[in-house]
N, C-alpha and C positions, 0 to 999 in steps of 0.2 A: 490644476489638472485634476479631473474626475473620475476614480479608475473602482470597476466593479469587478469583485471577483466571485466567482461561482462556481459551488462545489454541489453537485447535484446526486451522486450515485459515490457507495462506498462508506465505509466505517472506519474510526479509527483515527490517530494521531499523525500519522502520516502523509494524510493530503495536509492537516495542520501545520504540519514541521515544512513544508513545504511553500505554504501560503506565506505562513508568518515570514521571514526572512525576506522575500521580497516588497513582501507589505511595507514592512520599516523602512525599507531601505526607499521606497518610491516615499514615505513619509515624510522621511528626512530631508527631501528633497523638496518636499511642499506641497506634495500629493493628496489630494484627499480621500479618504482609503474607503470603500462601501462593501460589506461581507454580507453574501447570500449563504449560508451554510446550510449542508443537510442536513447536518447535526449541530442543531444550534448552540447548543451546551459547550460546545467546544469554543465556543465565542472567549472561554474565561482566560485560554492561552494569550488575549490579550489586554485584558482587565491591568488598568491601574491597579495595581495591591495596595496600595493608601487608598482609594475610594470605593474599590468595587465595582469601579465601570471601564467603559471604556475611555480609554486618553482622547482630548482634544484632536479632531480629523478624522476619530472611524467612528463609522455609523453601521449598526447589524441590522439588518432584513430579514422578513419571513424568504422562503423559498417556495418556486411552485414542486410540490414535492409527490414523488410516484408511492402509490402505497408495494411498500416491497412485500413478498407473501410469507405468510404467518406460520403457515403449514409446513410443521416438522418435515412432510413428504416431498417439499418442494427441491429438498438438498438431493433427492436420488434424480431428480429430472436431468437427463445425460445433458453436458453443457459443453460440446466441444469448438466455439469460438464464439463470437461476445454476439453475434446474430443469436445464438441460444439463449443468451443469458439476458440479451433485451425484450426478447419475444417473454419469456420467464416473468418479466417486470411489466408485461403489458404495454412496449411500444406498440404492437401489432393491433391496437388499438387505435382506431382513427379519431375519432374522439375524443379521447384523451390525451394522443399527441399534440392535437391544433389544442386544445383548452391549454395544455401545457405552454406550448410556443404563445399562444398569445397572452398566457401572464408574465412571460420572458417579456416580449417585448411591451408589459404594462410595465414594466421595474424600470426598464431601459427608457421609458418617457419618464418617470418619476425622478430619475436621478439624473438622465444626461450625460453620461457618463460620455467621456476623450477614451476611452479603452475599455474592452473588458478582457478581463484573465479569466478564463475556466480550467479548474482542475475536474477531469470526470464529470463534464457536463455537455454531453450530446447537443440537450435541446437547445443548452445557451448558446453554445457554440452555431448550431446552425438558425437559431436568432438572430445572431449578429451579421449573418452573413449578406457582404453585400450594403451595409445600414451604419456599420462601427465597427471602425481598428480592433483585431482581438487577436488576440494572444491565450497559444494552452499551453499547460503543462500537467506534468505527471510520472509514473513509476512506466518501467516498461509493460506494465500487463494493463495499464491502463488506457496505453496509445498503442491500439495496432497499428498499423505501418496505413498509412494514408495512399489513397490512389491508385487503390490494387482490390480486388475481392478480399474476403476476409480468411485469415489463414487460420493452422487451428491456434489454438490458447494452448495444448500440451506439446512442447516443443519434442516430447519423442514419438508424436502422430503424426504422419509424412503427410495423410489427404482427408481432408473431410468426409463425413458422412452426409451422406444425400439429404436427410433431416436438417443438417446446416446449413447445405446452400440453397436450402427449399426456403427458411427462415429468412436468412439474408435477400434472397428473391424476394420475399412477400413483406419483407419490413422495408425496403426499398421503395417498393410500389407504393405502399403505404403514406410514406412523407413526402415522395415524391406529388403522391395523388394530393396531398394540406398544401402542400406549395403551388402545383398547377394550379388549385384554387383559389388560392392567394393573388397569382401572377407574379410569382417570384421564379426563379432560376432553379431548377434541378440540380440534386445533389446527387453526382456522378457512381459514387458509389456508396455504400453505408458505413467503410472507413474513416470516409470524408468527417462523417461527424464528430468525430474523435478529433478531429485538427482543425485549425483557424489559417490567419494570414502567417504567422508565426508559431510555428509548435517547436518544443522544447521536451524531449525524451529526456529524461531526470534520472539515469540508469546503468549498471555496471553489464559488459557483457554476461559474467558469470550468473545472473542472475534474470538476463530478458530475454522473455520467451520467445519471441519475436529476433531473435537474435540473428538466426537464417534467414528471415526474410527484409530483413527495417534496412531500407538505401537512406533516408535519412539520419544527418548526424546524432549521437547522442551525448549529454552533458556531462559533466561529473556531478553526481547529487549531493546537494550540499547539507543533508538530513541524515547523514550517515553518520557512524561513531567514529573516532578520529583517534591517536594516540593509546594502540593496540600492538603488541608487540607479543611472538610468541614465548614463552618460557620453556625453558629444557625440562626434563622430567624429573629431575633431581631438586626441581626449585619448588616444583607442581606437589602438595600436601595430598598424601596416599588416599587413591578412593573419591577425592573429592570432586561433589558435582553441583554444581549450576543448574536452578530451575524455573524458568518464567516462562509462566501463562496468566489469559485473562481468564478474571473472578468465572464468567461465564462458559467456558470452556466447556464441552459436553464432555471429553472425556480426564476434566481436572480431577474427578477423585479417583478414577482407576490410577492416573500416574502419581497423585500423593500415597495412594494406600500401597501400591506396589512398591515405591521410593523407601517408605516408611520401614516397611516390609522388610528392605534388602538389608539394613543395618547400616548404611554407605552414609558418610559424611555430607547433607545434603544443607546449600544454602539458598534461601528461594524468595522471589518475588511475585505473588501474585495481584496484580492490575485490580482497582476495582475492590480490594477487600478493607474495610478496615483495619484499625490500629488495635483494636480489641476485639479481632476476629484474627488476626495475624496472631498475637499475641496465645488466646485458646488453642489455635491449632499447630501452634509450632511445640515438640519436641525437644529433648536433650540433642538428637543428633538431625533433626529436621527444623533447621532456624527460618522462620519466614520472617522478612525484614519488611516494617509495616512502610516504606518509602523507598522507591526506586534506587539499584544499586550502578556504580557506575560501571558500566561496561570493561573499560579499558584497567581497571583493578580486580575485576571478582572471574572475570575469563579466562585471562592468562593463567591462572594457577588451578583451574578445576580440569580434573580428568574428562569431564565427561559434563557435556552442554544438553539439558530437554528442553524442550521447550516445541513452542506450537507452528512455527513456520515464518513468524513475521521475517520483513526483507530486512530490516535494520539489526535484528536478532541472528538472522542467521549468515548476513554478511560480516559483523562483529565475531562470533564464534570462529568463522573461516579465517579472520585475521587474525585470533588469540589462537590458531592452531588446536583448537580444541575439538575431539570427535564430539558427532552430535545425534541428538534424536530424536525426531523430530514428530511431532502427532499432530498433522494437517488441521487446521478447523475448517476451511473454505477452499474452491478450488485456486484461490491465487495463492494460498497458504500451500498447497499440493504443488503448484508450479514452481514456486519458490524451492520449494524439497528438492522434489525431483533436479531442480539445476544443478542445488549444492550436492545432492548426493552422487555427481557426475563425478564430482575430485576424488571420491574414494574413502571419505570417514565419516559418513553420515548412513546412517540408518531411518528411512521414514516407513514409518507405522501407520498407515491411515486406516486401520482397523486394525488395533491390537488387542483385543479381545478373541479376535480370531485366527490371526497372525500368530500370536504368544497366548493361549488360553492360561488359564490356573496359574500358576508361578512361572510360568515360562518368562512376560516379561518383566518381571522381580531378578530373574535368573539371567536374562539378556544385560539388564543396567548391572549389574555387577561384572558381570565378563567384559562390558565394552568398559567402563570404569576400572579396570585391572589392566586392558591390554597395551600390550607396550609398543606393538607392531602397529597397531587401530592408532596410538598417539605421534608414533613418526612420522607416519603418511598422513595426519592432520596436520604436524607441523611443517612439513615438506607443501601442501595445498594453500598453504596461509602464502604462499610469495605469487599466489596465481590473483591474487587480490592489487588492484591498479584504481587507486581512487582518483584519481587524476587533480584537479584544483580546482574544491568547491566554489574560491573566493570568483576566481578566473568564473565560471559557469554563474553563481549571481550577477557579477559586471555584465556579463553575455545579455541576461535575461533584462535586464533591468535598463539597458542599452537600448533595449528595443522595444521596450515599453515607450521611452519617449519619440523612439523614432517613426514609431506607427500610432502614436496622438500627436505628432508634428509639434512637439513642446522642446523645450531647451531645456536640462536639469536643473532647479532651484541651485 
């Protein structure tokens, strides 16, 4: 069996944490594994480490890939459901959708693939449609709710903006108008892209935005951190905070220099830096640890969780009971916030400069890092957390991999 997987749109180790796991697991079966990634470099999550390549059975491909915009200014363009955010990336582009779709399905002849998996891949997704068994998956901000107009992306916005469903209109039309051309089938609505014959929402409620609208089931994600437990406060070392961000973060050095500032016990991870850039910029009371720390140890015992919004980052913080705060990079980074700051011990800052000028937030980390009320009701919000069985949810996925390339499991 020949099985493509395709990640077209998004950043990050979490569509990775995502793929891999099923990847193996169809491998071990006898699978023959083919990755399109959109960030190829991520390929090394499955590198032999005695060779340096990839193991016998996977094979990495270019992807046909959107130029995402470069332009610092692109981040203020209002994005309230993912019709904004594809018009943004130039689906609305006729042109460049058909060139896209038809180097999908140039891949799709090259390899032959019995299946494809897309994680966050529109165009592949509606490649296959109609042509090859396919199966998606993903985080809930990543799968709107299929079979409906598109709803907003901020779960505390009741109705779109006319500019949304002006978007969603005219990118509609748009692939609709490459497919009439084609002589292929109409795609009902522009959710539709987002799902296959088989879609798989990878998603806790506390954290999908989608939450009020999604009729489809959703899985227990199997990329989450696991064996987190919260600590009482007596067990929790005075002051002490937890800090992971990526290298690139726009606002990494306002929260090291304010951290720095506060005097508080800080222990930190940032993504992306060096072992002799970890090393320079850590402190007596500012430790940056040049390799990733484990979740389920360094949580439970810190007062006080920053960090930037990822879903894995701040669904762990919720289970170690630990208050958090949180400084958005993106707006799936902001909806993620906004969820958790629904339980009641998170704080998100998505402009603390302005929010907290001068000391203020140096003055804020210290107060939420002392408070004793701010850490009850985090540890009280940690039992609102139901991971449910990751194992159960791969079997799921992985079940239906063979049942929609009509194969038997190796």
């Amino acid at each position: 069996m020949r099985i493509l997987f395709g990640w077209e749109f998004g950043a990050g180790l979490g569509h990775i944490n995502r793929i891999k796991p099923i990847a193996r697991a169809l491998r071990e079966r006898g699978a023959e594994i083919f990755l399109a990634l959109q960030e190829t470099e991520r390929a090394d999550a499955f590198w032999d480490p005695a060779t340096g390549k990839l193991p016998d059975g996977y094979h990495l491909l270019p992807i046909p890939r959107w130029n995402m915009p470069s332009d610092p200014k692109a981040r203020t363009v209002p994005t309230h459901s993912f019709a904004d955010v594809m018009k943004l990336i130039g689906y609305g582009n006729e042109g460049g959708f058909a060139a896209r779709l038809e180097a999908w399905r140039g891949l799709f002849t090259a390899v032959q693939p019995d299946l494809v998996i897309g994680d966050f891949s529109p165009t592949m997704n509606i490649a296959a449609r109609g042509r090859i068994p396919s199966l998606t998956i993903g985080n809930g901000y990543t799968m709107p709710p299929g079979g409906q107009p598109m709803p907003p992306i901020r779960p505390w916005q009741d109705a779109l903006e006319d500019f949304s469903k002006e978007h969603e209109t005219h990118l509609l039309a748009i692939i609709n108008k490459v497919l009439r051309l084609r002589g292929e089938a109409q795609l009902p609505y522009l959710s539709d892209a987002f799902h296959s014959d088989r879609s798989f929402p990878l998603t806790l409620s506390i954290v999908d935005p989608y939450a009020a609208h999604r009729k489809e089931k959703t899985v227990p994600p199997f990329n989450m951190p696991t064996n987190i437990t919260p600590l009482p406060k007596d067990q929790r070392p005075a002051d002490g905070v937890f800090f992971y961000m990526p290298h690139s973060h726009p606002l990494l050095k306002l929260a090291i220099d304010s951290l720095k500032q506060s005097g508080l016990p800080v222990l930190a991870y940032i993504s992306g830096i060096s072992s002799e850039a970890a090393r320079a910029n850590s402190t007596a009371r500012f430790q940056i640890s040049p390799t990733p720390l484990p979740f389920n140890e360094v949580m439970p015992k810190a007062r006080l969780l920053v960090h930037h919004g990822g879903l894995s980052t701040a669904v762990a913080g919720t289970m170690a009971g630990t208050p958090q705060a949180i400084l958005p990079w993106n707006l799936e980074h902001l909806v993620t916030a906004k969820r958790i700051e629904t339980l009641g011990a998170t704080r998100v800052l998505n402009n603390p400069a302005k929010e907290l000028p001068g000391k203020a937030l140096t003055q804020f980390f210290v107060r939420a890092a002392r408070d004793d009320a701010l850490l009850e009701t985090a540890i009280g919000a940690a039992k609102s957390v139901e991971l449910g069985s990751p194992e159960a949810g791969l079997k799921l996925i992985v079940d239906a991999c063979f049942e929609l390339a009509g194969k038997s499991p190796g």
